[in-house]
C-alpha positions as a printed NumPy array, in Angstrom:
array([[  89.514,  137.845,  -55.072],
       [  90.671,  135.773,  -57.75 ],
       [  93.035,  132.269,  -57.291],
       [  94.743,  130.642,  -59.969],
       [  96.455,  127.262,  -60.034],
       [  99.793,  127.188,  -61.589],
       [ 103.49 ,  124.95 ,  -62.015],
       [ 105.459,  128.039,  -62.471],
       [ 107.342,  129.558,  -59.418],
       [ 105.515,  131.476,  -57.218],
       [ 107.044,  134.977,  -58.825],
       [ 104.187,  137.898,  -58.167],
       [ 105.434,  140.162,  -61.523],
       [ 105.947,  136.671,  -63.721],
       [ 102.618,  135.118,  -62.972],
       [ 100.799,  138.931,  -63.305],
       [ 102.343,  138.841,  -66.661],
       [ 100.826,  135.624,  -67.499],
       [  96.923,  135.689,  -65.947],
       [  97.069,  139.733,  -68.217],
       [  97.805,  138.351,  -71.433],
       [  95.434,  135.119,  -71.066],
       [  92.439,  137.794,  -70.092],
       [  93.946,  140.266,  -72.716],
       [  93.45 ,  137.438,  -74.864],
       [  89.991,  136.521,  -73.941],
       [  88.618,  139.815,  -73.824],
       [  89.885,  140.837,  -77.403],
       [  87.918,  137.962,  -78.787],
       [  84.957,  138.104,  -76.561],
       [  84.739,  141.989,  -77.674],
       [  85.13 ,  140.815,  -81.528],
       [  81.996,  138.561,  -80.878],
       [  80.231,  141.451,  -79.477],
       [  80.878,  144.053,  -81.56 ],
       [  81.459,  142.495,  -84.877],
       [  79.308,  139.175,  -84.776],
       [  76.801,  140.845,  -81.832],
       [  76.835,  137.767,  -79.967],
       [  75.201,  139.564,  -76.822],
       [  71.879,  140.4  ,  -79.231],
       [  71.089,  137.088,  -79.942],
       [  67.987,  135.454,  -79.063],
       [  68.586,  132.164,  -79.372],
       [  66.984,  130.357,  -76.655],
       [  67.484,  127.109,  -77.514],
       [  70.688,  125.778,  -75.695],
       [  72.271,  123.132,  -78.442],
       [  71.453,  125.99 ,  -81.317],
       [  73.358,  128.718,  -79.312],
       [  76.394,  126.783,  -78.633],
       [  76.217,  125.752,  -81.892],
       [  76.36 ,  129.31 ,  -83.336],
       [  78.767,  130.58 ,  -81.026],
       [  81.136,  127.671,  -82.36 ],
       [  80.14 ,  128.975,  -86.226],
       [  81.113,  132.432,  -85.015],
       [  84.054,  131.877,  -83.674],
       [  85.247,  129.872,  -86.789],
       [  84.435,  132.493,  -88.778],
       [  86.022,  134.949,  -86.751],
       [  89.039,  132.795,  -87.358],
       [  89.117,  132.313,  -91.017],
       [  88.13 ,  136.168,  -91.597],
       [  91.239,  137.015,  -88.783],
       [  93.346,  134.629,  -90.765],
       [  93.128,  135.664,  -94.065],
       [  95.667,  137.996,  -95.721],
       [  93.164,  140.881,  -97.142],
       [  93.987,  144.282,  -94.915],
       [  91.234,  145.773,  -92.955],
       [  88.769,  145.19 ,  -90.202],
       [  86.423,  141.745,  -89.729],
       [  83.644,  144.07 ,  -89.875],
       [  84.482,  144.878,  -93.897],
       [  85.957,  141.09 ,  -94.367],
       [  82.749,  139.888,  -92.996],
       [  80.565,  142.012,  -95.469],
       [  82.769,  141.244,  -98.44 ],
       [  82.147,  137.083,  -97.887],
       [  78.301,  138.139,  -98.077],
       [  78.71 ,  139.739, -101.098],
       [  81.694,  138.266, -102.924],
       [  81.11 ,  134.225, -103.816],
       [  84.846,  134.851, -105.065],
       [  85.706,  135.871, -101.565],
       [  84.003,  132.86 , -100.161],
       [  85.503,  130.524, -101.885],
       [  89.063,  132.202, -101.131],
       [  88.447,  131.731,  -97.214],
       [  87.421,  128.158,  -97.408],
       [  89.927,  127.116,  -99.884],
       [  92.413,  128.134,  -96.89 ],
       [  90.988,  125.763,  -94.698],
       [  91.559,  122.854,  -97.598],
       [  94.873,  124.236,  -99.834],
       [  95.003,  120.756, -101.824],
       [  91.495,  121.023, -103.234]])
């Protein structure tokens, strides 16, 4: 059994709507992390380090989501290894005026 906190009226269909599409929300990027970034595979042990790579994931899950090119993260993600071009595209996103 789950309870949630909330301001809104107490409206059983309303509120459903709501608590799916925050979960919908959180699962879609906890799956990208998995599948794309393999989060779940890392050994990091040390507990500063892993937070601290989870936060460089997700940023780069962002500014690979973010950027124009069509297809999947997995191919973005490959073409910033291998492209310095590319690179330089996605961080010049994140700073338009230099």
């Amino acid at each position: 059994m789950h309870y949630y906190l909330s301001s809104l009226p107490p409206d059983a269909a309303k509120l459903g709507g709501h608590i799916r599409a925050h979960w919908a929300i959180e699962n879609q990027c906890h799956h990208v992390l998995d599948t794309t970034f393999r989060e779940d595979e890392s050994q990091m042990r040390d507990v500063p380090a892993a937070h601290n790579l989870s936060l460089m994931r997700k940023f780069a899950m962002k500014l690979l989501m973010d950027h124009s090119l069509k297809g999947s993260l997995r191919s973005k993600r490959q073409r910033a290894v291998l492209s310095p071009e590319f690179r330089s595209q996605l961080i010049q996103a994140l700073f338009p005026h230099f």
